[in-house]
N, C-alpha and C positions, 0 to 999 in steps of 0.2 A: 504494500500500500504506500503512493507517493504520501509524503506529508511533508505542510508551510506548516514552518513559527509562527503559533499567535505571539507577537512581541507584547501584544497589552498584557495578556496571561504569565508570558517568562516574565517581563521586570520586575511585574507585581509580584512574583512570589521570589524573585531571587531580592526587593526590596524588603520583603515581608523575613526574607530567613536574614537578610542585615539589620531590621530591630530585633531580631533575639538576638542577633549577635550583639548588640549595644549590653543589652541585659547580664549577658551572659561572658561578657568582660569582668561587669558590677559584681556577678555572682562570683566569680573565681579570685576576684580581690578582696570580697566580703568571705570567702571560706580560706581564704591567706592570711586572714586576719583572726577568723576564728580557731586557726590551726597553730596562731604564729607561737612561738617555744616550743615546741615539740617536732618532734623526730619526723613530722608529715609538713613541716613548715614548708620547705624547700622543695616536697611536691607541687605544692598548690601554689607558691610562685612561680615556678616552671609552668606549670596550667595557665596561671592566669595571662605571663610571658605568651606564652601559644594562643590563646584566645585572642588576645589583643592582635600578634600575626593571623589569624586566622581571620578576626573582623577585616584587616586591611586588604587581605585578600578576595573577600567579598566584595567590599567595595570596587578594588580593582578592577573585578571579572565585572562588577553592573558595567563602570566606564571603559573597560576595552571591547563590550560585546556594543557601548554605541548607548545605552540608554542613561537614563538621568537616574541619579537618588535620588527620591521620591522628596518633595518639599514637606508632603505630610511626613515622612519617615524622620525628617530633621525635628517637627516637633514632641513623634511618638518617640523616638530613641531619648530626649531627655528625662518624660516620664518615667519612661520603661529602665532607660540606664539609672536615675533616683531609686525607683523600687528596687532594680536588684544589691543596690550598693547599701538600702536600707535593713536589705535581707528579711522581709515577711516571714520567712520558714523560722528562720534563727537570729530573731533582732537582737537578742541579750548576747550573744556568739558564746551560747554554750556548747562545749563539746559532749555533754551529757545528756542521753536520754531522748527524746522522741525529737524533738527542735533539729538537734544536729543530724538525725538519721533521716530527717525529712529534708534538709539540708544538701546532705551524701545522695540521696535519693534523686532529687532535681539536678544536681552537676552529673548524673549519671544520664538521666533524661535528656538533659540541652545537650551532652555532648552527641547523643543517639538523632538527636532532631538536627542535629549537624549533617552528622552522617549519611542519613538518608537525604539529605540535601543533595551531598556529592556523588550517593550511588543515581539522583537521578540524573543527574549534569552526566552521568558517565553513559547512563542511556540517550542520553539526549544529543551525544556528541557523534552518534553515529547520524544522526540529521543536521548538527549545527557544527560544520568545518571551523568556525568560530572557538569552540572547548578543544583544549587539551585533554583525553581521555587520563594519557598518561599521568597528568596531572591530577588529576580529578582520582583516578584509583590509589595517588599518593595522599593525597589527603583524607580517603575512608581509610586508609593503615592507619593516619596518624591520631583520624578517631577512634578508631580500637585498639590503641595504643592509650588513648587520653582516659577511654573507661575502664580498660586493664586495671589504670593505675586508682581511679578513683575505687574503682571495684575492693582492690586489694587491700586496698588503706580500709575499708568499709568493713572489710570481712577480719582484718586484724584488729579491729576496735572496737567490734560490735559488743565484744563483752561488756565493755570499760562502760558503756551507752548503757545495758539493760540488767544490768546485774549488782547486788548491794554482797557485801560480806556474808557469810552464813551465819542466820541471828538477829540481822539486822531488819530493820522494818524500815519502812515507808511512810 
């Protein structure tokens, strides 16, 4: 089946995954922050490091494929970048208990909502000579690389989160 780009359809949602990416800068500086002295600090500034590259790469791919960032995106990303850096899930940045796993939860989530970003860019490229596939299959590595790591820190901490000494109450 031949198939045209609807260009109204691709910007809007290659605009729409650049306000999560605003968010989700905020989110991995606010869990940098919630992590910072401890043995996962240096994870999640690495993460947040990468999200920050990964936003400028969105951006890049809207202006080389020819479209604009959205005007309303400039006013929805400072909202959106506000709430994540507020952190809703874990405003107190505890590492304890339900807050923080619903926290771990969401950085798990944004990076997966990434991901399937670039696996469609990667279908997509077999119609738009415009994407780099090769590119585009390096960047879903480097999201399941991103939730490996969120994964792992989640699965070595989860006790520290839902468990009290034996004896201890609540």
């Amino acid at each position: 089946m031949d198939a045209e780009l609807d260009h109204n359809k691709y910007s809007a949602y290659l605009n729409q995954h650049l306000v999560a990416a605003d968010a989700g800068v905020e989110s991995f500086k606010a869990a940098a922050d919630t992590w910072e002295g401890t043995k996962w600090a240096a994870t999640f500034d690495q993460l947040h490091t990468e999200e920050i590259e990964s936003h400028a790469k969105v951006e890049a791919l809207i202006e080389s494929l020819g479209y604009k960032v959205s005007t309303t995106r400039n006013v929805l990303s400072g909202v959106v970048a506000a709430a994540g850096r507020f952190n809703p899930l874990n405003p107190t940045r505890s590492r304890d208990g339900r807050m923080a796993q619903a926290e771990i939860d969401s950085l798990i989530s944004a990076i997966r909502a990434q991901q399937t970003m670039w696996e469609t860019l990667t279908v997509l490229a077999d119609i738009d000579n415009r994407l780099d596939k090769a590119e585009c299959i390096q960047m879903i590595e480097r999201c399941e690389d991103q939730r490996a790591r969120v994964f792992n820190m989640s699965q070595e901490t989860v006790k520290e989160r839902f468990t009290q000494p034996a004896g201890g109450r609540d």
